[in-house]
Structures are given as structure tokens and as C-alpha cells.
N, C-alpha and C positions, 0 to 999 in steps of 0.2 A: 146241476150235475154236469152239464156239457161244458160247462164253463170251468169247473171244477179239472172235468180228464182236460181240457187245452193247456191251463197250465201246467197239469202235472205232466203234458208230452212236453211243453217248449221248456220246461225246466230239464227232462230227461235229456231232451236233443240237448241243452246246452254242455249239460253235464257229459255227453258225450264226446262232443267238441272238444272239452277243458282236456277230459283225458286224453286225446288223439294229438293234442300238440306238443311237439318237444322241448321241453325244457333243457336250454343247453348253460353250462355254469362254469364260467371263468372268474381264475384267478393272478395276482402277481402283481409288478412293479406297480407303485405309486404314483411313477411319474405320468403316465398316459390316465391316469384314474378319473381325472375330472371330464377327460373327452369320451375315454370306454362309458363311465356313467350316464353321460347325454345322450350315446349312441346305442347302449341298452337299452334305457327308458324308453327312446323314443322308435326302436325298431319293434319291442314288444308291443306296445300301446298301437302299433300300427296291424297288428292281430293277424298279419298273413304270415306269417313265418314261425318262427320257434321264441319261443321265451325265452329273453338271455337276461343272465345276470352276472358281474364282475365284481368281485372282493378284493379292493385292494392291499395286499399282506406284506408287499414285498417281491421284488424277483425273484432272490434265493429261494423264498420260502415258495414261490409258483412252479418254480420249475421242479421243488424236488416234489409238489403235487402230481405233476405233469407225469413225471418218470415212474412216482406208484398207482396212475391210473387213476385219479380218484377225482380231477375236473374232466373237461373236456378239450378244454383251452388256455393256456400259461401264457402269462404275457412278461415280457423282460427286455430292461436295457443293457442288461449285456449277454449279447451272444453267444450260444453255444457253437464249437468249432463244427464243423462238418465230421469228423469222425467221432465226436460227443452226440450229434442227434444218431447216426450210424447208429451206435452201439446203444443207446436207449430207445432204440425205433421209434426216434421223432421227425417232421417236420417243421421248418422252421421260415420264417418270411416276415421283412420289416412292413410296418406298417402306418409311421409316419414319423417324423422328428419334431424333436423340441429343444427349449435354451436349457441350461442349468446355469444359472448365477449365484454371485456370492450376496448374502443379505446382512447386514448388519443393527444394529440398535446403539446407535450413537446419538445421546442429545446434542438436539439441534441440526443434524445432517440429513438433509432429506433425499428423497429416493434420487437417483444416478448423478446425486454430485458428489461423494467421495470418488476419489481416482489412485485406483492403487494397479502398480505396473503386477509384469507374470511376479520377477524376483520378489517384491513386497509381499505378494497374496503367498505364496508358496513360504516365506521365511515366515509368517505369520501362522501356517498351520503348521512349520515346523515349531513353535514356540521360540523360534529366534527373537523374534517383537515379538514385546507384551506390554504393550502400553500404547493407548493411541494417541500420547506424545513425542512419541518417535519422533528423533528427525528426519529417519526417513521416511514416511508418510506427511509431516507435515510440509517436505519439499513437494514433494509430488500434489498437495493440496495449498495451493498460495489461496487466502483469502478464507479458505475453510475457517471456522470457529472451532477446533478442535479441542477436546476436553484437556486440560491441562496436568491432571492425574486422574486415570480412568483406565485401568485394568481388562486387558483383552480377555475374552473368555471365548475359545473356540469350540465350535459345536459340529458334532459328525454325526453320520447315522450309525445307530449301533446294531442294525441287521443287514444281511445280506442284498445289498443296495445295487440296480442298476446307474442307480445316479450317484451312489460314490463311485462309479467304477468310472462313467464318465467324465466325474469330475476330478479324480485321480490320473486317470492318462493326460485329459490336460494339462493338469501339473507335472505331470511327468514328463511330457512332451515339451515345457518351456523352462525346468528346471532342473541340473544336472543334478543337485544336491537332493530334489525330494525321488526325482529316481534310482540315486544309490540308495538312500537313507531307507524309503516307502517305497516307491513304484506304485503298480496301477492294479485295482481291480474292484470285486463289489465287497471284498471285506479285504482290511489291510490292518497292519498296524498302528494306530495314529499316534504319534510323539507327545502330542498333548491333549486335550478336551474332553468336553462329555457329549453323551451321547444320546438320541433320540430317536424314536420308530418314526420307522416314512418319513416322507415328505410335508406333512404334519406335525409330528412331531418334532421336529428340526426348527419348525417356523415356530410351532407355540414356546421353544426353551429359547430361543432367541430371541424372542418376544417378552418372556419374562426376565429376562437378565441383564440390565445396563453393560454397556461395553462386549455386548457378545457378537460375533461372526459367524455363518455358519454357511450353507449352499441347499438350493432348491432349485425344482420345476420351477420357469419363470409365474406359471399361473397360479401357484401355491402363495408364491412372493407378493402378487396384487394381491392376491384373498387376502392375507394377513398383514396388507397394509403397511409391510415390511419396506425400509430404505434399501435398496439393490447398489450393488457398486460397477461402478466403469471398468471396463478394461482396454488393454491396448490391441486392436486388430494387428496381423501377421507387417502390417507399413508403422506399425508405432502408434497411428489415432486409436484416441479412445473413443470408446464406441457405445450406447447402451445396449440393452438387451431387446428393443423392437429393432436394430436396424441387421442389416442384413450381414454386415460382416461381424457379428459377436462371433466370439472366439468359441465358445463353447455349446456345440450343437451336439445333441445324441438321438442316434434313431432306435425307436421300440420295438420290440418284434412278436410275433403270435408264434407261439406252440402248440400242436395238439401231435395226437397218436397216430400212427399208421394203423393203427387195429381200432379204430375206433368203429365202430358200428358205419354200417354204408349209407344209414336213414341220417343218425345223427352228422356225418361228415359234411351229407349235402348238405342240410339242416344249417353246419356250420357257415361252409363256403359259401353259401348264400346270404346269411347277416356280412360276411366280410365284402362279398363283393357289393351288399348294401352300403356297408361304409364308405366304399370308394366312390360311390358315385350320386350317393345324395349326404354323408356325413361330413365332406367336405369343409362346406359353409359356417358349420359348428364347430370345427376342429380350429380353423382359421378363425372363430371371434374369440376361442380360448388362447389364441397366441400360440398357436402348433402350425406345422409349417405338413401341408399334405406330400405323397412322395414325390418325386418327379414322373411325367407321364411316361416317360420310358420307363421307369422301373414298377410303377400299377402295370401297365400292359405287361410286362414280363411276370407279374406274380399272376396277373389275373389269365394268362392262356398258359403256365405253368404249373401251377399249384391249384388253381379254382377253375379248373377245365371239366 
């Protein structure tokens, strides 16, 4: 009998406990997905804080979460302006960066030995080239084995994408034609391709299709074993995607409400400021690059005060 009431109190006390801790649930970009994953698991599993979890759906789709209330937290690669958080009483604060590369599926061409300049990459998602016997890819690749009739198929994401948006200003930023023609943002109109959810889906359609191009998270790119391509840094070297001058870096950012409850905000700011100072380590072996110490100390005595 005595043994009996013990467990039925330490089953009560726990079941207490369960109920008293906050579950807090973010949603949004893809691209930070594989590090917010590592840093929910393993901030929950550490049992002093709040129970987090992150759904990767998409930017657009987080933020228009954010604005009807219904996470607690949005995450996004592309930023809302300062009089867009105003006017939906949000805040907003980066919270780390990462590459986006272009990936390809060429036989025979292994990961960061095709080398194709800004002009090539950009006339290629214009559907200017469509063939990766181009002459002008095969200049820019002396020695390449390049497929001798093999049909480019370009692949974009078809939702509200913080990494098309990043990977659209870059193009827009090195070519005058894809910023008259397109410009930059997380949904545009694309001249040619098809299309695929996240950063995920972009790897598996380009994964299944000979001859296809497309762009990702660099660490979407290793999972899927995918060939990544070179490009030229701001001096003309081509560079891959671990070194330090890739051309195309985009920083993530967290959302949550001004009205958010005062239990859950701490709740919040306290898993964030856990990222900052022990998620580090795990953000850096996924190939994400942490903020710089200036700008943690500026979020962390500005926003998580």
C-alpha cells in the first residue's frame, strides 16, 4: 500500500511539473532548419527551460503565422522593414548566417568543380542557356567532361522563400538583366523552371532530374549529396562554398509578438540567449557561420534584457 501512494505522488509531482512547463512553438524558413532542429532538441532534452519546437514551412508562410498570433516565434531570411514589424507589433533580430549555393546534377561533375561566372549563373536562370554544352560554360570549364547534349532544367522554390530572396538579390546585385527582367525577393517571377517546397524540396527535384540546377542552404546541399558549383568572389576567384569569401551569404532572423505573454517572452529569450552561448558549436559543424560578437552583445542587452 505504501508503496503503491509513492508512486501514485511521484507520478502526480511529475505530472505536475509536465503541466508547469512552457511549451513554446516556432515556425518558418527552411534555411536555419537544420540548426533551430539541433537547438530545440537539445535545449528541451536539457529540462530547465521551456519546451521548444520548430516547423520548418517556409518564411512567408512563418511570418504570416507570426502576424495572426498563432506561434510564438517566426523565423525568416528575409527581413521585414522596420515600419512592417511597427505596424504588425513585431520584433525582430538576426540570429545567425548562412551560404545559399547553386547545386547541380550533371553526370560526371563532382561537387565544386563546375565553375560558372555571376553572368553564366543568372543567363542560365534566365533560360538564356539551356544546354550544358554551351560554349559558354564549356569555356569557363577547360578540362570539365561536360555532357555533350543534356538539357538544363532549372529548379526554384515555389513558396514564399527566404533563400530565393537571398539568392535573388545576389543575382540582382551582379546582373543588370536579371534585375530589370526579375529583381529580388522571396517570391518573384521566374522566366523559366519548376518549382519545389523548401530547401528540400529543391534538393530532392534536382536530385531526381538529370541536367537540373537549382540553389540551397549549403547544408541541405551536403545532406543530399548534391554537386554544388564555384563562383567568382567580388576579385574574380572562384571560391567554394566552406571558404570565407563565397559570395552568397544570408542572415536568419527570429520574430515573435510584442503581446506575447511576459512568462512566455522570458520563456523565449532565455532559449535564445541559450543559443548564443552554448548552440554555437552546433551551428558551426552544420556550416552556419555564428553572428559577430558585436552584434550577439547588441541583441543580447537590446532585445533579451
Amino acid at each position: 500500500m505504501k508503496t503503491t501512494l509513492m508512486l501514485l505522488s511521484a507520478t502526480l509531482v511529475g505530472s505536475l511539473l509536465q503541466a508547469e512547463r512552457i511549451s513554446l512553438t516556432g515556425a518558418g524558413a527552411s534555411f536555419p532548419a537544420p540548426v533551430y532542429q539541433q537547438w530545440t532538441y537539445a535545449y528541451t532534452a536539457e529540462g530547465e527551460g521551456a519546451a521548444v519546437t520548430y516547423q520548418s514551412v517556409g518564411s512567408g508562410a512563418g511570418i504570416n503565422q507570426i502576424k495572426a498570433g498563432t506561434i510564438d516565434f517566426a523565423g525568416s531570411d528575409a527581413p521585414l522593414t522596420a515600419a512592417q514589424c511597427e505596424a504588425n507589433g513585431l520584433v525582430q533580430f538576426p540570429m545567425l548566417t548562412g551560404a545559399v549555393v547553386p547545386i547541380v546534377n550533371v553526370p560526371r561533375v563532382k561537387a565544386a568543380q563546375l565553375k560558372l561566372s555571376n553572368e553564366t549563373l543568372a543567363s542560365i536562370f534566365l533560360g538564356e542557356i539551356t544546354n550544358w554544352n554551351d560554349p559558354r560554360i564549356a569555356a569557363e570549364n577547360p578540362g570539365v567532361k561536360l555532357p555533350k547534349s543534356l538539357p538544363i532544367t532549372v529548379v526554384h522554390r515555389s513558396d514564399s522563400s527566404g533563400t530565393t530572396n537571398i539568392f535573388t538579390s545576389y543575382l540582382a546585385s551582379v546582373s543588370a538583366a536579371w534585375q530589370t527582367r526579375v529583381g529580388a525577393g522571396s517570391n518573384v517571377k521566374w522566366p523559366v523552371g519548376i518549382g519545389g517546397q523548401k530547401n528540400p524540396g529543391v534538393c530532392n527535384t534536382v536530385a531526381r532530374i538529370r541536367g537540373a540546377i537549382g540553389y540551397t542552404e549549403y547544408t541541405y546541399a551536403l545532406e543530399a549529396k548534391l554537386a554544388t558549383v564555384q563562383l567568382a568572389d567580388a576579385q574574380g576567384q572562384y571560391q567554394t562554398a566552406d571558404k570565407a569569401a563565397w559570395p552568397i551569404l544570408g542572415t536568419t532572423y527570429l520574430l515573435y509578438r510584442k503581446d506575447l505573454a511576459a512568462e512566455r517572452l522570458n520563456a523565449l529569450k532565455a532559449y535564445v540567449r541559450w543559443c548564443f552561448e552554448k548552440g554555437e558549436a552546433q551551428a558551426i559543424k552544420l556550416h552556419y557561420t555564428p553572428l559577430a560578437e558585436s552584434v550577439k552583445a547588441h541583441v543580447v542587452s537590446e532585445v533579451l534584457k
